[in-house]
Biopython code that builds the backbone (N, CA, C, O; Angstrom):
import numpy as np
from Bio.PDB.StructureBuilder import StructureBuilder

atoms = [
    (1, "UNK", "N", (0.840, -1.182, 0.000)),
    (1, "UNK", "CA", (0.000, 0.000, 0.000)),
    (1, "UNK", "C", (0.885, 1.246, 0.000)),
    (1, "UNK", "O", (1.850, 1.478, 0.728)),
    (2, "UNK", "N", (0.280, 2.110, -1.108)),
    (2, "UNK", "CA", (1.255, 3.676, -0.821)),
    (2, "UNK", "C", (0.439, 4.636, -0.272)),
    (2, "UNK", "O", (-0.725, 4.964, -0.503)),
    (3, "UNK", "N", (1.608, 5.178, 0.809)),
    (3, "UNK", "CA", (0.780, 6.390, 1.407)),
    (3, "UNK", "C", (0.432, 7.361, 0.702)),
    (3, "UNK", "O", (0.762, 7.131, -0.462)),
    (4, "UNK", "N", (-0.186, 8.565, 0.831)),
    (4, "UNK", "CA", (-0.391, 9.969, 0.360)),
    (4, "UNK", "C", (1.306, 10.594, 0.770)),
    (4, "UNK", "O", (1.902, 10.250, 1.791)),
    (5, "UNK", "N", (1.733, 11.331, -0.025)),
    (5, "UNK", "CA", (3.114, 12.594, 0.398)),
    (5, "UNK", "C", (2.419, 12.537, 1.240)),
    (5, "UNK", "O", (2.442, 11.539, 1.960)),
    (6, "UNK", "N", (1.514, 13.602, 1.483)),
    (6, "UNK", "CA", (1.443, 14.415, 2.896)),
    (6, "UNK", "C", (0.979, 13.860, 4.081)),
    (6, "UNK", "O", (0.688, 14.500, 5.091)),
    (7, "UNK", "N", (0.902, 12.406, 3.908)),
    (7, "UNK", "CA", (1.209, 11.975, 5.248)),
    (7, "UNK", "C", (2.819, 12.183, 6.122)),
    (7, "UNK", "O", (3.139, 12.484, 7.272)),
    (8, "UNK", "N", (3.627, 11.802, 4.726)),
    (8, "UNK", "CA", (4.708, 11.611, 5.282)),
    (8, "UNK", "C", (5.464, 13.168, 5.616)),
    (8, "UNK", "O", (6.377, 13.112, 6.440)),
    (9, "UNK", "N", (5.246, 14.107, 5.216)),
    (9, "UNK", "CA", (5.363, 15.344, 5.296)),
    (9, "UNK", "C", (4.902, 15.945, 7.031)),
    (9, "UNK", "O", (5.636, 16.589, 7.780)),
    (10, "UNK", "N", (3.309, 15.430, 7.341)),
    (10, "UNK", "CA", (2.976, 15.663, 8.660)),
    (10, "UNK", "C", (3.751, 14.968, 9.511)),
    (10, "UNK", "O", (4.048, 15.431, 10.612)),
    (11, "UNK", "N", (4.207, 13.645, 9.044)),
    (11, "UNK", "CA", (5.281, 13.051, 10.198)),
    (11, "UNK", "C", (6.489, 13.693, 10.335)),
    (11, "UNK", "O", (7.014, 13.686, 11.449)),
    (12, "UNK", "N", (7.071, 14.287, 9.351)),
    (12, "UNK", "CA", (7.956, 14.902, 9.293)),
    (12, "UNK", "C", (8.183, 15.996, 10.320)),
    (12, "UNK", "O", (9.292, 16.174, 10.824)),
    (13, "UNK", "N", (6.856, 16.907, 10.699)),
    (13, "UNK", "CA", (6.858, 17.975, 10.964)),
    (13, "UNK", "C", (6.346, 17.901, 12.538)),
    (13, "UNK", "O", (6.426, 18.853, 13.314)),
    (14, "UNK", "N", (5.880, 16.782, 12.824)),
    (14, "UNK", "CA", (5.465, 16.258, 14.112)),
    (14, "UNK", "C", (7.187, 15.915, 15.019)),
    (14, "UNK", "O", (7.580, 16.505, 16.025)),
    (15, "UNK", "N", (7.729, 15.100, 14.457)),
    (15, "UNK", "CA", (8.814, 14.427, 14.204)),
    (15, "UNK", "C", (9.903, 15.708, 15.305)),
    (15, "UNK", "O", (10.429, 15.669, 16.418)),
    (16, "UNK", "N", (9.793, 16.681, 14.223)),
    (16, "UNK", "CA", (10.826, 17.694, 14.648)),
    (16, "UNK", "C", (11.801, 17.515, 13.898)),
    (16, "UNK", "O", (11.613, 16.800, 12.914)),
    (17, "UNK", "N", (13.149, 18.103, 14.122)),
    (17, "UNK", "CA", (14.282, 17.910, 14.353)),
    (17, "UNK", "C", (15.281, 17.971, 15.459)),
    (17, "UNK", "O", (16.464, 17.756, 15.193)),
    (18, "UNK", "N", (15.065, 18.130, 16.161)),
    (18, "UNK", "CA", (15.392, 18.084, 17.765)),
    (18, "UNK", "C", (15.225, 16.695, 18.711)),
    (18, "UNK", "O", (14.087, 16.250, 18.858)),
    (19, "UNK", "N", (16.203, 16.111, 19.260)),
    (19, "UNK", "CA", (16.267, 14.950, 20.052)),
    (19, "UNK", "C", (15.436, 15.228, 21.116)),
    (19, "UNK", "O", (15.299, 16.357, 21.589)),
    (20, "UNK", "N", (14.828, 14.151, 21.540)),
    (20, "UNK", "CA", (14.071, 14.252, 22.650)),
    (20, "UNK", "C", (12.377, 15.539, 22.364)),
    (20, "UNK", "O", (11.838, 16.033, 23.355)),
    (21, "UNK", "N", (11.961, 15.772, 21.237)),
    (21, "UNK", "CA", (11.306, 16.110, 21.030)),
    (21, "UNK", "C", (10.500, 15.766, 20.167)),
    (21, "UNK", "O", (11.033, 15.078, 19.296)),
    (22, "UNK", "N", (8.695, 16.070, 19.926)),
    (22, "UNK", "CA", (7.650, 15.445, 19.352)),
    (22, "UNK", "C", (6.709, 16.552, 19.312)),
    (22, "UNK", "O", (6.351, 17.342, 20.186)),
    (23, "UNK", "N", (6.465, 16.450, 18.359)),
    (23, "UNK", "CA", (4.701, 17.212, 18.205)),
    (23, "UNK", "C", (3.669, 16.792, 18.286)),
    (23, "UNK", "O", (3.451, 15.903, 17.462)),
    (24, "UNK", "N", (2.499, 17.134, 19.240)),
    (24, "UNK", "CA", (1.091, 16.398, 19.811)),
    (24, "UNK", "C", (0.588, 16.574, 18.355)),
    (24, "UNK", "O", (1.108, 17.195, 17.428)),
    (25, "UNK", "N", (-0.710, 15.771, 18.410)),
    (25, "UNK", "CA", (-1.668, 15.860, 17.239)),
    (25, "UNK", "C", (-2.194, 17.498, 17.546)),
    (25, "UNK", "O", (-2.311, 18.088, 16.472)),
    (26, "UNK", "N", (-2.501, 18.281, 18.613)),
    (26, "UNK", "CA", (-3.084, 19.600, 18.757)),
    (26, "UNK", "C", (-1.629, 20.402, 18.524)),
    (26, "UNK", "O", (-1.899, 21.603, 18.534)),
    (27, "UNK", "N", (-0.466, 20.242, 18.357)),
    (27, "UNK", "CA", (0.525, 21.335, 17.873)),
    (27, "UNK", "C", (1.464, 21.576, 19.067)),
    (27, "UNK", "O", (2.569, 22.116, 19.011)),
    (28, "UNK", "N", (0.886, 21.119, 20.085)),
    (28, "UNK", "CA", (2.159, 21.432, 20.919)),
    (28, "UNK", "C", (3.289, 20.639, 21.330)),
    (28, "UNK", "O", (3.225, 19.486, 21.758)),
    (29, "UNK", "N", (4.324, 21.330, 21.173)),
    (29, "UNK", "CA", (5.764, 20.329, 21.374)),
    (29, "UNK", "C", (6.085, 19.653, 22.455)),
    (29, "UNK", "O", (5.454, 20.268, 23.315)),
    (30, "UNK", "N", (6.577, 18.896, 22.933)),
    (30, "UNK", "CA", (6.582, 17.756, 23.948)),
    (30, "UNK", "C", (8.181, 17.413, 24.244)),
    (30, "UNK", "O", (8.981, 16.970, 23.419)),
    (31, "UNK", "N", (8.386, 17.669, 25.358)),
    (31, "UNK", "CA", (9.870, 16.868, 25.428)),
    (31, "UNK", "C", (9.819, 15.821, 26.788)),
    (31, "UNK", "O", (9.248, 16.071, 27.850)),
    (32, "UNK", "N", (10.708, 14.369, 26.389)),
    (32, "UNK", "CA", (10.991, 13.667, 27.392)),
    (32, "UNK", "C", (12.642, 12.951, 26.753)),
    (32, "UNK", "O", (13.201, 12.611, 25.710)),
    (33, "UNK", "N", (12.862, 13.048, 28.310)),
    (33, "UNK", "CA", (14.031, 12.133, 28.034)),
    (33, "UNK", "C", (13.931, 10.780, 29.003)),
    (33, "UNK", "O", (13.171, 10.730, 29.970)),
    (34, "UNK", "N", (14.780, 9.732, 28.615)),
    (34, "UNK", "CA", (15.561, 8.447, 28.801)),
    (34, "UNK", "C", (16.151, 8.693, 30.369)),
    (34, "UNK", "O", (16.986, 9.597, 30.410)),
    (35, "UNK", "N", (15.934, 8.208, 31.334)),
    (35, "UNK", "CA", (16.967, 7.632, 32.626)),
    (35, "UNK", "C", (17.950, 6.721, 31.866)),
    (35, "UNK", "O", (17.712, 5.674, 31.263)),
    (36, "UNK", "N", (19.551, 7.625, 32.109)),
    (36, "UNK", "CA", (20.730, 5.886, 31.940)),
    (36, "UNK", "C", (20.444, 5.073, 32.515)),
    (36, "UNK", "O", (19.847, 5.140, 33.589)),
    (37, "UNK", "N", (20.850, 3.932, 31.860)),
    (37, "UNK", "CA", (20.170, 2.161, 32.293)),
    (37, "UNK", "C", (19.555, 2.103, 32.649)),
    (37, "UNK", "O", (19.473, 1.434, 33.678)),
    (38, "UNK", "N", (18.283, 2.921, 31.991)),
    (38, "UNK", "CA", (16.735, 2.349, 32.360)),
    (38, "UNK", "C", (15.642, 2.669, 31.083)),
    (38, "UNK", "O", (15.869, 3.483, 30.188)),
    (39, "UNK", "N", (14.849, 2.140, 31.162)),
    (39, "UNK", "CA", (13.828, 2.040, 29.874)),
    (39, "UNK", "C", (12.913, 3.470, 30.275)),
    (39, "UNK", "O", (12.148, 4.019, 29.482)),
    (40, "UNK", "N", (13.084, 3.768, 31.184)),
    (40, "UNK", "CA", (12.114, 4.985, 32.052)),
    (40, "UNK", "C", (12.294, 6.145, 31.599)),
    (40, "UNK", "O", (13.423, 6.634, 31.616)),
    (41, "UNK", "N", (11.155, 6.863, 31.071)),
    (41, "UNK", "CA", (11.303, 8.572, 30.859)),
    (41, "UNK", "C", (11.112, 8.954, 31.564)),
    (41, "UNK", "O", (10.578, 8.329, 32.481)),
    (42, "UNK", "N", (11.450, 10.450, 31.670)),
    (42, "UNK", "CA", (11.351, 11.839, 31.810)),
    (42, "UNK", "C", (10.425, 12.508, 31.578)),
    (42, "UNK", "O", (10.811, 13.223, 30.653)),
    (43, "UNK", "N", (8.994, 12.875, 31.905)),
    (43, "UNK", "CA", (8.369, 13.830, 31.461)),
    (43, "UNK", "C", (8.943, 15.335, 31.758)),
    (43, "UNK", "O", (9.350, 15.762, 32.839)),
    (44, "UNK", "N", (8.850, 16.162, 30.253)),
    (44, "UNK", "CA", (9.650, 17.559, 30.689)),
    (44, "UNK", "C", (8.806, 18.550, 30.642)),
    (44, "UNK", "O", (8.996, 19.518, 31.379)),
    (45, "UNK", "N", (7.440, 18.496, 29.557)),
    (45, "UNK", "CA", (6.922, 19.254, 29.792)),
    (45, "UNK", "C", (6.318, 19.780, 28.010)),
    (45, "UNK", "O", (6.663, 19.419, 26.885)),
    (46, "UNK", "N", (5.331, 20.737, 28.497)),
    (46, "UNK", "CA", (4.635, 20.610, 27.085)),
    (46, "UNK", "C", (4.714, 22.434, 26.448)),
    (46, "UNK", "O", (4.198, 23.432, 26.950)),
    (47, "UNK", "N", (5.672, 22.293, 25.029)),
    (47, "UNK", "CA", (5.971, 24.006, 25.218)),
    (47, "UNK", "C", (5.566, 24.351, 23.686)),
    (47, "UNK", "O", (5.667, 23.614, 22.706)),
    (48, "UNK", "N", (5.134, 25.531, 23.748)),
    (48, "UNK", "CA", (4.898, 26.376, 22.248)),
    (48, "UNK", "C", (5.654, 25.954, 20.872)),
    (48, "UNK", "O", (5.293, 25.859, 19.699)),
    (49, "UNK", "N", (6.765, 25.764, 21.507)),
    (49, "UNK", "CA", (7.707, 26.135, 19.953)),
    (49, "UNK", "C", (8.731, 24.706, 20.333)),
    (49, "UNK", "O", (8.767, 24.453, 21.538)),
    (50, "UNK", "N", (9.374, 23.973, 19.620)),
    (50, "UNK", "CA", (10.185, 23.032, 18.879)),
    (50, "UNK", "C", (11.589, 23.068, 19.849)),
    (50, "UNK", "O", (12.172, 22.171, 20.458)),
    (51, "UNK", "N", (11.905, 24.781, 19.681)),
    (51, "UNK", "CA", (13.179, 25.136, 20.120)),
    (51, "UNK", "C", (13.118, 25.287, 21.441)),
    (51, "UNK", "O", (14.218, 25.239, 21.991)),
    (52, "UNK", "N", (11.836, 25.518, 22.401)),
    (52, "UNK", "CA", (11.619, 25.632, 23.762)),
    (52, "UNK", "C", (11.564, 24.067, 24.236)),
    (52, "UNK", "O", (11.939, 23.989, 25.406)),
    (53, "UNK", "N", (11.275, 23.029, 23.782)),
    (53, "UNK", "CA", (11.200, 21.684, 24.195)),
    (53, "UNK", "C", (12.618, 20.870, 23.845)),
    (53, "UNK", "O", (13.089, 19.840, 24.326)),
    (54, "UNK", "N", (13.044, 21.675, 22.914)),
    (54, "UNK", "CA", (14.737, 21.166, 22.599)),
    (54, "UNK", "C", (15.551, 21.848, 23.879)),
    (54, "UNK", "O", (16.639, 21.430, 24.277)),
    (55, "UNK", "N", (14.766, 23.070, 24.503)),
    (55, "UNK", "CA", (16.037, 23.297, 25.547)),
    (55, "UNK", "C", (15.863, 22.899, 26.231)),
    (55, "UNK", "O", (16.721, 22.839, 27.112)),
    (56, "UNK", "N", (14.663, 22.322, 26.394)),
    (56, "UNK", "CA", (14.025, 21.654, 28.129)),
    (56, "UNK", "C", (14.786, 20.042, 28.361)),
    (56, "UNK", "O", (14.965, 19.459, 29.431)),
    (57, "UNK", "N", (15.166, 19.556, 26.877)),
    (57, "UNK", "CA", (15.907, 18.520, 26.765)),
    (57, "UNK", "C", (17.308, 18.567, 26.983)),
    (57, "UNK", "O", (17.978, 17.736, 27.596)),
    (58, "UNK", "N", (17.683, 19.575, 26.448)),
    (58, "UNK", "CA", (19.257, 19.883, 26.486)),
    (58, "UNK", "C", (19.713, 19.724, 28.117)),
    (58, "UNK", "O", (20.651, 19.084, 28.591)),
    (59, "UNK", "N", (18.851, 20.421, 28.678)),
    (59, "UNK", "CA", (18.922, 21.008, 30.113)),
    (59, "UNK", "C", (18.825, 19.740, 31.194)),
    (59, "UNK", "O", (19.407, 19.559, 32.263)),
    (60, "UNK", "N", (17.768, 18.875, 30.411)),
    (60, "UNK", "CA", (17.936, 17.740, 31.340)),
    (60, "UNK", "C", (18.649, 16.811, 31.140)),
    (60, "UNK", "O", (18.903, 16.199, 32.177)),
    (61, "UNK", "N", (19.427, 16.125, 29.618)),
    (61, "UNK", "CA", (20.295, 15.456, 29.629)),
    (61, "UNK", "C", (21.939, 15.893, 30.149)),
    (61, "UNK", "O", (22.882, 15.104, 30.204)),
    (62, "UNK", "N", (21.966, 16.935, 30.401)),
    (62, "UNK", "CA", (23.307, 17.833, 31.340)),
    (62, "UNK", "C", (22.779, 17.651, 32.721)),
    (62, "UNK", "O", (23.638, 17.946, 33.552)),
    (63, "UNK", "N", (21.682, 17.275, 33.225)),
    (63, "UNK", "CA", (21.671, 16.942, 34.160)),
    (63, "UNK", "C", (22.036, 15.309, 34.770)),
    (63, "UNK", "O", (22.515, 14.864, 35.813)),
    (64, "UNK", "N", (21.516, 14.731, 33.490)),
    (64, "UNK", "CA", (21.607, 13.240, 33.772)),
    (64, "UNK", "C", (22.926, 12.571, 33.552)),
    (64, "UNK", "O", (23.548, 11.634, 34.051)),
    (65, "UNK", "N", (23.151, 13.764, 32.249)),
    (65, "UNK", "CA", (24.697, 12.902, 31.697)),
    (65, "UNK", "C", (25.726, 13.422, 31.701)),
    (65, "UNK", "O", (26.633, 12.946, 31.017)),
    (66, "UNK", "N", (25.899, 14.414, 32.368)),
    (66, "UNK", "CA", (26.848, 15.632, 32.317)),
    (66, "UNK", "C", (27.174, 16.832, 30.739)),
    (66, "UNK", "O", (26.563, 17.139, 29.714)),
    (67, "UNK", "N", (28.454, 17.160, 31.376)),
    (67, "UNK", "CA", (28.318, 18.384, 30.336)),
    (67, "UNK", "C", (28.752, 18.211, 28.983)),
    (67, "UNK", "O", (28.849, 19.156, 28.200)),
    (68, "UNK", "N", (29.156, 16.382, 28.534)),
    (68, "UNK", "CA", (29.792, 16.306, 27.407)),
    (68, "UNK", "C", (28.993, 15.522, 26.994)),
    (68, "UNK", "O", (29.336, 14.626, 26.222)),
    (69, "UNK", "N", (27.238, 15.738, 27.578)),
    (69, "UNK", "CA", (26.658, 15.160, 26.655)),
    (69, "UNK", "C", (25.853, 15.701, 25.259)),
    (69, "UNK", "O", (25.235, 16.743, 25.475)),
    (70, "UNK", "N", (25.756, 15.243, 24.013)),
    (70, "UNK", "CA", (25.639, 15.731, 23.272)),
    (70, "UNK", "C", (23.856, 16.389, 22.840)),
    (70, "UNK", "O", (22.798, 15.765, 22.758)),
    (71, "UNK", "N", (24.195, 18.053, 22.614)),
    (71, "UNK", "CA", (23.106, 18.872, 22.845)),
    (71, "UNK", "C", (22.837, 19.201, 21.543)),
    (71, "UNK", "O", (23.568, 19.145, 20.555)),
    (72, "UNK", "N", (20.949, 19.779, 21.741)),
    (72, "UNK", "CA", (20.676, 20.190, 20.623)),
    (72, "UNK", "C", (21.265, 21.402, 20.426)),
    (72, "UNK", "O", (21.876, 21.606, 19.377)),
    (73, "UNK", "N", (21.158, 22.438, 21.468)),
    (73, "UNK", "CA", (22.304, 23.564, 20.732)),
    (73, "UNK", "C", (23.680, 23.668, 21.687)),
    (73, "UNK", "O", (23.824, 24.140, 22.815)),
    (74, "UNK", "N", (24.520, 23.107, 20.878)),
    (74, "UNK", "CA", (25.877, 22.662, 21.461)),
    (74, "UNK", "C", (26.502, 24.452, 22.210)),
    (74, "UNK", "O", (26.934, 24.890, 23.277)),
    (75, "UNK", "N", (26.162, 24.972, 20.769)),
    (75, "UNK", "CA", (26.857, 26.855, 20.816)),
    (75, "UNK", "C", (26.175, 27.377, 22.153)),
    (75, "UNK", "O", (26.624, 28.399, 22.672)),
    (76, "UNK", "N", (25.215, 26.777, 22.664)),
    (76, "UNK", "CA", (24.665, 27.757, 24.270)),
    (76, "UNK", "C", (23.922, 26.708, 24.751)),
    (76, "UNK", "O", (22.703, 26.599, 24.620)),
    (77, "UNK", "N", (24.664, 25.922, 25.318)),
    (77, "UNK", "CA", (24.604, 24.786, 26.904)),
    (77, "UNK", "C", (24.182, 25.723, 27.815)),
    (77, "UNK", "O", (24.418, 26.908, 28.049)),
    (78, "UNK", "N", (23.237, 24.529, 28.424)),
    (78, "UNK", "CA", (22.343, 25.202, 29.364)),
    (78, "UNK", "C", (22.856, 25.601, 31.214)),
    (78, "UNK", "O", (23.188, 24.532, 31.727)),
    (79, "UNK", "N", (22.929, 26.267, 31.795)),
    (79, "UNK", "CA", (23.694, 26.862, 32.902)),
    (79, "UNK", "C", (23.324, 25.911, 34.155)),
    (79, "UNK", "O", (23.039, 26.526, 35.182)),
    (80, "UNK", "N", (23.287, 24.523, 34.219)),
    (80, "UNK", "CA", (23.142, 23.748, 35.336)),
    (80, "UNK", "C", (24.235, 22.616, 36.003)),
    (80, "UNK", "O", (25.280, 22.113, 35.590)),
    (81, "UNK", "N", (23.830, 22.551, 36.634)),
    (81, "UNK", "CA", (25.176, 21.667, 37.240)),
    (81, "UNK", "C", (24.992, 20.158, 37.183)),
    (81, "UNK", "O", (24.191, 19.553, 37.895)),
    (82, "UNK", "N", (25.601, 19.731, 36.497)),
    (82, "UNK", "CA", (25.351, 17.978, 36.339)),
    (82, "UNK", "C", (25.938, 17.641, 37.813)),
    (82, "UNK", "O", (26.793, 18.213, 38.490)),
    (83, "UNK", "N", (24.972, 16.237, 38.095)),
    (83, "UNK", "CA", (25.220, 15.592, 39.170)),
    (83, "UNK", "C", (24.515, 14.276, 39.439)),
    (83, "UNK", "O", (23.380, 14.040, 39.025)),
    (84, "UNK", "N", (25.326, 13.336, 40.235)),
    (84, "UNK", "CA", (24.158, 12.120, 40.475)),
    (84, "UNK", "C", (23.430, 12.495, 41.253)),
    (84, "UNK", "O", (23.763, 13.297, 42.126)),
    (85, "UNK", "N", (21.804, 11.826, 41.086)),
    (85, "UNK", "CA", (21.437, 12.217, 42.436)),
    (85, "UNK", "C", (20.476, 13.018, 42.519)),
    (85, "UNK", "O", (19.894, 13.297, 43.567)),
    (86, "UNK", "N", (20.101, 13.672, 40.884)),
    (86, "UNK", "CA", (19.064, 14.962, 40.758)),
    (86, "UNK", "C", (17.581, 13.937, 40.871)),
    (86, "UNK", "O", (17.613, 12.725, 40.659)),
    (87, "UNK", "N", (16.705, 14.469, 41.131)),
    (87, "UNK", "CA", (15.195, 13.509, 41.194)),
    (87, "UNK", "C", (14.489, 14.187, 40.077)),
    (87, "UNK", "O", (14.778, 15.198, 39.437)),
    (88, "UNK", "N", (13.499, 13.373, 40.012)),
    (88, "UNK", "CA", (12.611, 13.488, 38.294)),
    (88, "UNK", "C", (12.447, 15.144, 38.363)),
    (88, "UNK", "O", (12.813, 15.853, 37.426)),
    (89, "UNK", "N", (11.772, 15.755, 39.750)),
    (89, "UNK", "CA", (11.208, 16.598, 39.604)),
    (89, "UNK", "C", (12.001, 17.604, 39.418)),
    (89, "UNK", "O", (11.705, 18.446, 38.571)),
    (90, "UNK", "N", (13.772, 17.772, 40.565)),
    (90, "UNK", "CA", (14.764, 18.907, 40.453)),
    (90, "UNK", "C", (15.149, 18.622, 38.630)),
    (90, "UNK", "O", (15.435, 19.513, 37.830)),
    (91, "UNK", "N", (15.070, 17.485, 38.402)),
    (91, "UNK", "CA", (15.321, 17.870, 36.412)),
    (91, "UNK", "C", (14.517, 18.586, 35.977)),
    (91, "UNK", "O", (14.885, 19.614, 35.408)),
    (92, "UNK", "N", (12.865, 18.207, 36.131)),
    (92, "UNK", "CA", (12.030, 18.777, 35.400)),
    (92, "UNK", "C", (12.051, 20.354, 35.602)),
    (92, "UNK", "O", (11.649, 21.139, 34.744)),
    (93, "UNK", "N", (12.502, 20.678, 36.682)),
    (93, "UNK", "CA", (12.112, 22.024, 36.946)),
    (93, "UNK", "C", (13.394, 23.180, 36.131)),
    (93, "UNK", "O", (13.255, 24.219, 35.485)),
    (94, "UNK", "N", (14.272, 22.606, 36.436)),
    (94, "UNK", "CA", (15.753, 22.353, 35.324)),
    (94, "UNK", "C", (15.725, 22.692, 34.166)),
    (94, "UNK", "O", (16.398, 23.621, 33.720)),
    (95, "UNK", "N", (14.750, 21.822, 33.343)),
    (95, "UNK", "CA", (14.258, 21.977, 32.305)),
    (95, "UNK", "C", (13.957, 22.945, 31.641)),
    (95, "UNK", "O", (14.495, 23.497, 30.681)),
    (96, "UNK", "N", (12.701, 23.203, 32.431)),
    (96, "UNK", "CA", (11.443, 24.346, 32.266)),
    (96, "UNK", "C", (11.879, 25.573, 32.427)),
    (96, "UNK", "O", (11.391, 26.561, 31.878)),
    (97, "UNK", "N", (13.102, 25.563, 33.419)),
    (97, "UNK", "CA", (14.005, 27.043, 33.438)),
    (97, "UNK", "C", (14.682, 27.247, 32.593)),
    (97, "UNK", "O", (14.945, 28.342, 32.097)),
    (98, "UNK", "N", (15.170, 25.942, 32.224)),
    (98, "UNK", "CA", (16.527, 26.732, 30.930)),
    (98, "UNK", "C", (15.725, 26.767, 29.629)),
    (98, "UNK", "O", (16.318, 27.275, 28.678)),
    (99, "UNK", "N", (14.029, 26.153, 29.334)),
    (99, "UNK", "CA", (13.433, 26.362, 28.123)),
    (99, "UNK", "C", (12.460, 27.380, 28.205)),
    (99, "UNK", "O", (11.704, 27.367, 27.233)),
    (100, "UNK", "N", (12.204, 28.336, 29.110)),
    (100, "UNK", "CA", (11.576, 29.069, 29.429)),
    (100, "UNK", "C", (12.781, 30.803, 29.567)),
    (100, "UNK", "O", (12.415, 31.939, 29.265)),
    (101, "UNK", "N", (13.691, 30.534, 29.919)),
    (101, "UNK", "CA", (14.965, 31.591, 30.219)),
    (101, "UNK", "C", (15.041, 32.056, 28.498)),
    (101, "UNK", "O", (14.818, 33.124, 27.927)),
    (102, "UNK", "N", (15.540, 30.466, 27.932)),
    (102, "UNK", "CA", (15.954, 30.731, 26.630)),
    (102, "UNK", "C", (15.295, 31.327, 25.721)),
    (102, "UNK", "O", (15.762, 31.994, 24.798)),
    (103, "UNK", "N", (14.019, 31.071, 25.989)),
    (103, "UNK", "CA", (12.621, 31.888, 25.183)),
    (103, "UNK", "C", (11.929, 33.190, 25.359)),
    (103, "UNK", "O", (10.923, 33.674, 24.840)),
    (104, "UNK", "N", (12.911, 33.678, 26.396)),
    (104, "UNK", "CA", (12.775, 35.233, 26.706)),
    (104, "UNK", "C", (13.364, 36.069, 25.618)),
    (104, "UNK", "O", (14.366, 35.538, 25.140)),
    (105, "UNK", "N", (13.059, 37.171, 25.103)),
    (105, "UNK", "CA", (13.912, 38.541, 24.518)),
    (105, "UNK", "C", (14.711, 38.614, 25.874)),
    (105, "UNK", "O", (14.412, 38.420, 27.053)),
    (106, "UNK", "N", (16.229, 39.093, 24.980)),
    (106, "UNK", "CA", (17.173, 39.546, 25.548)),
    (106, "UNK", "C", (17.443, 40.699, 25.899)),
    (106, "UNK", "O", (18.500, 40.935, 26.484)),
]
sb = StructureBuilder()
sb.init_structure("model")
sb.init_model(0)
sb.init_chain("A")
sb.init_seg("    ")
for serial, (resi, resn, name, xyz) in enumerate(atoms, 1):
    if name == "N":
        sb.init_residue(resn, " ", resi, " ")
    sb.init_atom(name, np.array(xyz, "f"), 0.0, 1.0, " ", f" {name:<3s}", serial, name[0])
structure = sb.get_structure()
């Protein structure tokens, strides 16, 4: 069976380009990440724009994996302190600050 293009076009655009990010069927962007050695996510939180759920990711895999782990925007790493030991919620909140900071006018 062949699809329609524009199916594959909406997946595309759902999809993202950003790790750890997804687009709901209603438009809003979604980020979760992975616990190391565990099958278990992260809920991070549900944000406007693509690039606000890419930082909420960035922010929490520097929490989980430290600072050489690899980010969606490498050029401005997010200002937190990696450590063992953070709980779901000190990430999530982590998150939401550095994708919420970043989405301010300067």
């Amino acid at each position: 069976m062949v699809r329609p293009q524009s199916s594959s076009k909406r997946s595309e655009r759902r999809e993202g380009r950003y790790k750890g990010v997804r687009m709901r069927k209603w438009g809003k962007w979604v980020a979760e990440v992975r616990q190391p050695n565990s099958r278990d996510r992260i809920w991070l939180g549900s944000y406007d724009t693509a690039e606000e759920a890419a930082r909420a990711y960035d922010a929490a895999v520097v929490c989980l994996r430290g600072s050489s782990s690899v980010l969606n925007f490498p050029d401005d790493p997010p200002d937190v302190i990696s450590a063992d030991g953070f709980s779901r919620s000190q990430i999530q909140v982590a998150a939401s600050k550095h994708a919420r900071r970043s989405a301010a006018p300067a």
